[in-house]
C-alpha positions as CSV (number, residue, x, y, z in Angstrom):
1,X,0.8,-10.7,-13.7
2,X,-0.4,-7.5,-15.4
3,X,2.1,-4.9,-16.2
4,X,1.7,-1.3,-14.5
5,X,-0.2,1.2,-16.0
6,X,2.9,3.9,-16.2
7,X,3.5,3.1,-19.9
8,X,7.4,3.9,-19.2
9,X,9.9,1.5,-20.8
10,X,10.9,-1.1,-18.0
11,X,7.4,-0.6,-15.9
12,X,9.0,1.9,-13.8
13,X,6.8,4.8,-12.4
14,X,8.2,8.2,-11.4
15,X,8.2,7.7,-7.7
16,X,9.7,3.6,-9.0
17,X,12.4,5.4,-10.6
18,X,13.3,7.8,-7.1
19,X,13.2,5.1,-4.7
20,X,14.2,2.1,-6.3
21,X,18.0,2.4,-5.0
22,X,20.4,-0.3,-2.8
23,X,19.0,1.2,0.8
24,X,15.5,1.0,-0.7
25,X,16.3,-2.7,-2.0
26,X,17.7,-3.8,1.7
27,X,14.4,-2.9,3.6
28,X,12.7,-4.6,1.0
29,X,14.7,-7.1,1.5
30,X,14.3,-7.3,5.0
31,X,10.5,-7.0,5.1
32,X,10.5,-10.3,2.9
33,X,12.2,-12.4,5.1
34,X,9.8,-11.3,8.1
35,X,7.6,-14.9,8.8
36,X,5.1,-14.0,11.5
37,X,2.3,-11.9,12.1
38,X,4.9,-11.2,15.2
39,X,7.8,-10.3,13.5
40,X,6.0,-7.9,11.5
41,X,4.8,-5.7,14.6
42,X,8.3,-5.9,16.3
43,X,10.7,-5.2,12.7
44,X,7.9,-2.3,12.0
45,X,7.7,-1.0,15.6
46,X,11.5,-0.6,15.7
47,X,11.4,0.7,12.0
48,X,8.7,3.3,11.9
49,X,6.7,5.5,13.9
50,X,2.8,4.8,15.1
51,X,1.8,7.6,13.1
52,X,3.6,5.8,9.8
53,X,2.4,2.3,11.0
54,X,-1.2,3.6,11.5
55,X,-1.1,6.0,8.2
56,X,-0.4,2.5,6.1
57,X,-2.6,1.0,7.9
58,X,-5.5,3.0,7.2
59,X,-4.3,3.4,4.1
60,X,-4.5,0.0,3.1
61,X,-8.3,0.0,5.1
62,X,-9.4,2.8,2.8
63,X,-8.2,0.4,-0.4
64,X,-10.2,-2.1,0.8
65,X,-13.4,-0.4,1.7
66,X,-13.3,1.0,-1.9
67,X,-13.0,-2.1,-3.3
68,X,-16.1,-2.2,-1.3
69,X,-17.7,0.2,-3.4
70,X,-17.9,2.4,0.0
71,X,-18.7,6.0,-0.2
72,X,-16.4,8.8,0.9
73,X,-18.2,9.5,3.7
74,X,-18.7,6.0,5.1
75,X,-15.2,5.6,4.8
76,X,-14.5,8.9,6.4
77,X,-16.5,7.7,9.4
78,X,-15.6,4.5,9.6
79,X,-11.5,4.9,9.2
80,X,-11.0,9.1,10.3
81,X,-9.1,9.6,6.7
82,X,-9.7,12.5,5.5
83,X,-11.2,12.9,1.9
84,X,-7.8,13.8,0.6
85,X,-6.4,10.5,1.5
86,X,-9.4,8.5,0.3
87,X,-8.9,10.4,-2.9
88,X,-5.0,9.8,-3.4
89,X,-5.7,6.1,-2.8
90,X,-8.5,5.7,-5.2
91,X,-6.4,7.1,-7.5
92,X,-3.6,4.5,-7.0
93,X,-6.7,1.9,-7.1
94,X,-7.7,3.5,-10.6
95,X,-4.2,4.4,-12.3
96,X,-1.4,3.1,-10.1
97,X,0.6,0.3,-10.8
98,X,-2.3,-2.5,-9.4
99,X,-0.4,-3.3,-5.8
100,X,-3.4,-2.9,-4.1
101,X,-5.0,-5.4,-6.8
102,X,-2.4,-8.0,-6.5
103,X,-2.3,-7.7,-2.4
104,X,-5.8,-8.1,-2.1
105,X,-5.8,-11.2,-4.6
106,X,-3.3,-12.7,-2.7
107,X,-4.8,-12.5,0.0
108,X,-8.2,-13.9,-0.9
109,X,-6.1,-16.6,-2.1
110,X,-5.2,-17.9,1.6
């Protein structure tokens, strides 16, 4: 596993070091004992709004079509982000703490 790109002793970003806290630790929790494809819509459905559901969402879309090597614009088109989003998550792609990386490994794995 390759250690984030923060450079701060213990691998902790900035925004790490403001949510990492017991409340923070319990949803993560609970997100990692969710099994299904089924259990993930109803815990997030109950959990957060459609707009936060759908941001991540397309989010995590705009990641992928990056990786793509996608432009702005066809990514624009195809997902309705607007450039500042694509931008903020091309910047975690480039100097973030590899999430999307080892997500989208993991994936490919299965």
């Amino acid at each position: 596993m390759s250690e984030p790109r923060s450079g701060l002793a213990g691998g902790f970003t900035d925004m790490s070091k403001k949510i990492r806290n017991e409340a923070t630790d319990g949803l993560f929790r609970a997100i990692l004992s969710l099994q299904s494809m089924e259990e993930c819509y109803t815990f997030f459905e109950d959990v957060c709004t459609i707009n936060e559901i759908q941001s991540l969402s397309q989010r995590f879309e705009v990641a992928k079509l990056l990786r793509e090597k996608k432009t702005y614009l066809e990514i624009a088109e195809k997902t309705g982000a607007s450039t500042a989003t694509i931008s903020r998550v091309n910047r975690s792609l480039n100097y973030g703490n590899d999430g999307y990386d080892m997500v989208f490994r993991r994936m490919d794995e299965k």
